[in-house]
N, C-alpha and C positions, 0 to 999 in steps of 0.2 A: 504493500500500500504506500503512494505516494505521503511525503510527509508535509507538513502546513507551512506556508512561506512563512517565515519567520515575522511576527505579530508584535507591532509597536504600541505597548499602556497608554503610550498619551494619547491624550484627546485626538481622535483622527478628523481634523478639519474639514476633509473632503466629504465624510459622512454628515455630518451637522450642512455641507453648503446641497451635498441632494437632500436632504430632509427639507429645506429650504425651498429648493428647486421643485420638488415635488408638492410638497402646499400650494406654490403658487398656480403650479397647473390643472390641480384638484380647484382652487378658486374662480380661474376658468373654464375650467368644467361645467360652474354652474352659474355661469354668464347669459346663458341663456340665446335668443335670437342677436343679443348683443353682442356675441364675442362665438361661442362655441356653436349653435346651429346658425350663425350665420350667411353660412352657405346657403342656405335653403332659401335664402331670398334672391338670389342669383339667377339669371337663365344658366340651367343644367348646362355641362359642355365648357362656359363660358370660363374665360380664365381669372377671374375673381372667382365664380363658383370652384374650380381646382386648388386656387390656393389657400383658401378658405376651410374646403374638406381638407385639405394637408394639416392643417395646424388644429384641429378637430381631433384626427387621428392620431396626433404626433400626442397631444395635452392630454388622452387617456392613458398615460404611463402612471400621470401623476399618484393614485393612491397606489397603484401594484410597486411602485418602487419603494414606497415603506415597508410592503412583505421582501425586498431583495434585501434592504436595510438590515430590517428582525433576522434575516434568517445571519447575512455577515457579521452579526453584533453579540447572537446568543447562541447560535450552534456549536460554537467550538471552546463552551463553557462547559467546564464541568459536570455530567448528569447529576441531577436534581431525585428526590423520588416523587414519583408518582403521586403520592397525596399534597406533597409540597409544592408541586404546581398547581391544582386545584385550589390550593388554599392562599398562598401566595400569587398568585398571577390570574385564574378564570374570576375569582370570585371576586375581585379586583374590578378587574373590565364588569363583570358583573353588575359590580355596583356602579359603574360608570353610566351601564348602559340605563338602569332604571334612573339615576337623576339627570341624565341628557335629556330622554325621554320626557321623565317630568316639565323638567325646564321648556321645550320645546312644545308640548301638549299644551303650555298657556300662553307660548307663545302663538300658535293657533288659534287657540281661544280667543286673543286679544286683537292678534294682525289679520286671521284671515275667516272668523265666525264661526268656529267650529265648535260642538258642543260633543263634550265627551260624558260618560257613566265608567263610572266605575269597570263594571265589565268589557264595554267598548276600549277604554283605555287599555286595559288588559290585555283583548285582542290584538290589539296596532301593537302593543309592547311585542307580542308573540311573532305576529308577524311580520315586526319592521316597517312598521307602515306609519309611522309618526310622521316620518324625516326621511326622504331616500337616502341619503348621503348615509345615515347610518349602520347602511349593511356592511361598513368598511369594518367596524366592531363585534359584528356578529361573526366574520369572517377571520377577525384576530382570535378571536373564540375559538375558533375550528382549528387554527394554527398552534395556537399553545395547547390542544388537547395534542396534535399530536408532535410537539415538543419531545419530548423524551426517546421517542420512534425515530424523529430525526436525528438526534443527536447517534443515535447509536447506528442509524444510514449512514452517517457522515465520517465515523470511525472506522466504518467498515470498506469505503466504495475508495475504489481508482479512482485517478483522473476520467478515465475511461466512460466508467458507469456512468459521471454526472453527464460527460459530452454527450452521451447515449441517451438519456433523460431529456433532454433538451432537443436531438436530433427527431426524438418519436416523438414529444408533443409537436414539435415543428411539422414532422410530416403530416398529422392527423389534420392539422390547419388549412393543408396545402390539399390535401384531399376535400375536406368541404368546399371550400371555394372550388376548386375544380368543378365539383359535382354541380352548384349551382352553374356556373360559368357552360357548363354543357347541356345539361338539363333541366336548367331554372325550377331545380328544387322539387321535380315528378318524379326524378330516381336516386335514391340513395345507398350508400353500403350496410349491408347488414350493423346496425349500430353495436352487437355483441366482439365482432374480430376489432372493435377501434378501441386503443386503449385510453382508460378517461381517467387518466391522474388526477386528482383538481390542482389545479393553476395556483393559488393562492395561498392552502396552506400545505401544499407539498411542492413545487416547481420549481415557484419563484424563492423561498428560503432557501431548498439547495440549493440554486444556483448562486444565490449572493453569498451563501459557504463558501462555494468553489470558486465563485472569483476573486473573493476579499483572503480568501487563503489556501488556496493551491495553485494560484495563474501569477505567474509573476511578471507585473505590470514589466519591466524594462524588457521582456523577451516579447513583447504584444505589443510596444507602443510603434513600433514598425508596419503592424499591418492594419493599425483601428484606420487607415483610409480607407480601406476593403473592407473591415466590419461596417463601415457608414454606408459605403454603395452600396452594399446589402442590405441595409436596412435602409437607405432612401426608396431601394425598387420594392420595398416589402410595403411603403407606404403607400407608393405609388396603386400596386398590385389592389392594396387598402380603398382606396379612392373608387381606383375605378372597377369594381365588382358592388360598391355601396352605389355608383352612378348605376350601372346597370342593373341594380335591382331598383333603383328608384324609375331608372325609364319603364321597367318590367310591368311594376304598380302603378305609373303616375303617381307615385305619393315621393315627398321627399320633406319628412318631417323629422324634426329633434327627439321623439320617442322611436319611428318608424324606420329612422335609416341607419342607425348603431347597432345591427345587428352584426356586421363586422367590423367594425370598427376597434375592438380591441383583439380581433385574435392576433396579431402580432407583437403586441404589448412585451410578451415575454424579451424580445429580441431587441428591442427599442430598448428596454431595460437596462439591456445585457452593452448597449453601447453606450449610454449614456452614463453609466456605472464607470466602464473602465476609460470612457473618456474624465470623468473629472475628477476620477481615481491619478489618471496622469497627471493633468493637469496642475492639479493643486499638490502635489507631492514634489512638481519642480517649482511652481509657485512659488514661494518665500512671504508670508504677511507678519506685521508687527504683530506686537502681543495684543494691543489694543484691539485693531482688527481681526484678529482671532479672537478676542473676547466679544464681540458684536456679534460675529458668525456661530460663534456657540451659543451664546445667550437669546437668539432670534430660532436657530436653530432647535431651541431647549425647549420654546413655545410653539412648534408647528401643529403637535398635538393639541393646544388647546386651541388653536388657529382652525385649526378642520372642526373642531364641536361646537363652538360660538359664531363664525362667520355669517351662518345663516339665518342668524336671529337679526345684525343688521341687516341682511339682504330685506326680510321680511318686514321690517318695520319701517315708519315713516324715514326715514332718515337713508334704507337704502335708495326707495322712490324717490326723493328731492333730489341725489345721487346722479341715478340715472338721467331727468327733467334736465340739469343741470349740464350735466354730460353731450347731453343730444341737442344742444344750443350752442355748444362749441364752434358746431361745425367744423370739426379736425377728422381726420382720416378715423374710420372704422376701428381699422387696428389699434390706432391709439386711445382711441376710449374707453376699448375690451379692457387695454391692462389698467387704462385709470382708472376704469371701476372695479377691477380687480384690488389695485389699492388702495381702495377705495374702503373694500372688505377687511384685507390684510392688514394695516395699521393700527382700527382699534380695534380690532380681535386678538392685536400683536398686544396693545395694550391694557386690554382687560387679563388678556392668562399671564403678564406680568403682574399685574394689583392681585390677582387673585391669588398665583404663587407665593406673593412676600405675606400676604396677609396669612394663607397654609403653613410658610416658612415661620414667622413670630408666632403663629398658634403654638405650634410641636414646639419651638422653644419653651413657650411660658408652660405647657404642659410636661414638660420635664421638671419644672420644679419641683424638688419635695417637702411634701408637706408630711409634718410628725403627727403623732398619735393624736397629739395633747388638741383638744378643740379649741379652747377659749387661749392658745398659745401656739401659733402658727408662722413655724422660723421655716426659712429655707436655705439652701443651701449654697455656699459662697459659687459666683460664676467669675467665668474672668472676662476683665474689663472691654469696655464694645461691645456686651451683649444684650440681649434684649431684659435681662434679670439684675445685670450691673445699672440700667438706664434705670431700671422701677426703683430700685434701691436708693439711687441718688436723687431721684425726683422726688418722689415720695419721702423723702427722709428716715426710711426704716425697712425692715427685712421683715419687719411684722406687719403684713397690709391691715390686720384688723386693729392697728394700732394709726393705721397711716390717717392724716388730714384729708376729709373731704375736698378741700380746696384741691392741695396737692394731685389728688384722683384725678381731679376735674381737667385740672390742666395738664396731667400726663393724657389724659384718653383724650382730648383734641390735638396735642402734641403728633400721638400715634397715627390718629385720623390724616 
């Protein structure tokens, strides 16, 4: 068995700038007629409608490159047991998923009239139907269940097995499309000989294993010119079998014409990985800017669960009104209302992390037996237990001035 390129602990820059990278194309995703179905307002054929579908195509990597992400960052961790992932990680997302949920159920409520029951919420919790965006969680669900299965794939397989992984989902891709492409979907192959990996939480993890540590960028950065023209004709390939199915229908809508549109995702992945896997390893940035890159980075997560509550609210439509008075090219509106999104979503999952961060602090304090005598324990200076102390004037808050309170928790505010 091939052995794992040799693996640097620091912070790997280039993974925080795709985590980044991929937010933003997940946010045009859901740009809507403004930016992502925009083609559809094109005459079919035409070449604003082809470049249009190109970048359609290209911006569905965005959530699947966080499963390349997961699988580079956790597979080649130590196995875990089995109940420890359950308890530590599903039940986790678990609980993410029921207060997403929550939060976005009032959000309906409030932006677009929806009236939920108890059991009706239930349903939509079950089957994902709050929020599309959020089967991205239901799918990390599936991926950490089989966490442990991978890991012990990954100890076990060649170089070989994963190329081979990647080469049978590619073929299976290449066959559907054939199949429509000859007979617009009246004949198919027996669906039992096609092998159905899923994509998500078995594919795209191994492969971001196998490229983040068995491919050694400096033997590969010679030929990612040829990994790109292969995945520009796969775009292309992309394009036009979604045109010829929309001439086939006459339909050519944002629900109806994504039906191929990410089956080459995996491969679009697989370049854009080891391109800024290159890139940023010859790169050179200050510290400063690597501290921006990670810290922007650190909130893409909460960037993909909050964005859509502005899209939904008064403030994304003034957005938009706003936008489309410009009068600036097309393209450049998609990404300013994409930034639109990205900023204060960038800045709510910062306020929300420090205010998480200072909670777990003051929750670390101990507090003794004694009730009517509540000392805690010395912290070191700069901390959030050193500030109460000196503010407050004492280590005993049931001893502290109201005043003092008052003016530490507007302080904190």
């Amino acid at each position: 068995m091939q052995q794992d390129v040799s693996i640097n602990k620091k912070k790997k820059v280039y993974i925080e700038i795709m985590r980044i990278f991929a937010i933003l194309l997940v946010l045009y995703n859901h740009t809507g007629g403004i930016g992502f179905s925009h083609f559809t307002q094109y005459e079919a054929g035409s070449l604003s409608f082809w470049l249009n579908l190109g970048q359609a195509v290209f911006c569905k990597i965005g959530a699947y490159l966080f499963f390349v992400v997961s699988g580079a960052l956790l597979l080649h961790r130590p196995q875990e047991r089995i109940r420890d992932v359950y308890v530590k990680r599903i039940l986790k997302y678990c609980f993410i998923i029921i207060c997403i949920s929550i939060i976005y159920a009032i959000s309906n409520m409030i932006f677009k009239g929806k009236i939920y029951t108890v059991s009706s919420f239930l349903e939509a919790l079950y089957t994902s139907s709050i929020r599309a965006h959020l089967w991205f969680l239901y799918a990390y669900i599936a991926f950490l269940a089989m966490l442990p299965v991978l890991k012990a794939f990954c100890k076990g397989m060649e170089n070989k097995h994963f190329i081979y992984i990647i080469l049978m989902y590619f073929a299976t891709r290449i066959i559907y499309i054939a199949e429509y492409l000859l007979w617009k979907g009246k004949v198919s192959i027996e669906s039992s000989i096609m092998t159905s990996l899923p994509l998500n939480s078995v594919i795209l993890p191994l492969m971001g294993y196998f490229l983040e540590h068995r491919v050694d960028i400096e033997k590969v950065k010679n030929k990612l010119w040829l990994i790109w023209i292969v995945n520009i004709a796969l775009i292309a390939l992309t394009c036009y079998v979604t045109y010829v199915k929309g001439i086939d229908t006459g339909v050519f809508s944002e629900k109806k014409s994504q039906t191929y549109l990410r089956y080459f995702t995996f491969y679009n992945c697989l370049s854009v990985y080891l391109t800024v896997k290159w890139l940023f390893t010859r790169i050179k940035l200050n510290e400063r800017a690597e501290k921006v890159i990670v810290w922007i980075g650190s909130c893409s997560f909460g960037v993909y669960l909050y964005h859509l509550l502005f899209k939904d609210s008064p403030y994304g439509k003034v957005v938009v009104s706003m936008l489309q008075k410009t009068g600036l090219p097309q393209f450049i509106i998609a990404w300013m209302y994409v930034l639109s999104l990205f900023i204060p979503s960038l800045l709510l999952t910062t306020g929300l992390k420090f205010l998480l961060t200072q909670t777990k602090h003051l929750l670390h304090l101990r507090i003794k037996d004694s009730w009517t005598n509540r000392s805690y324990e010395h912290s070191p200076e700069g901390s959030v237990y050193y500030y109460v102390i000196m503010r407050t004037g004492t280590r005993n808050i049931a001893k502290a001035q109201p005043a003092s309170c008052f003016i530490l928790a507007i302080e904190l505010l």
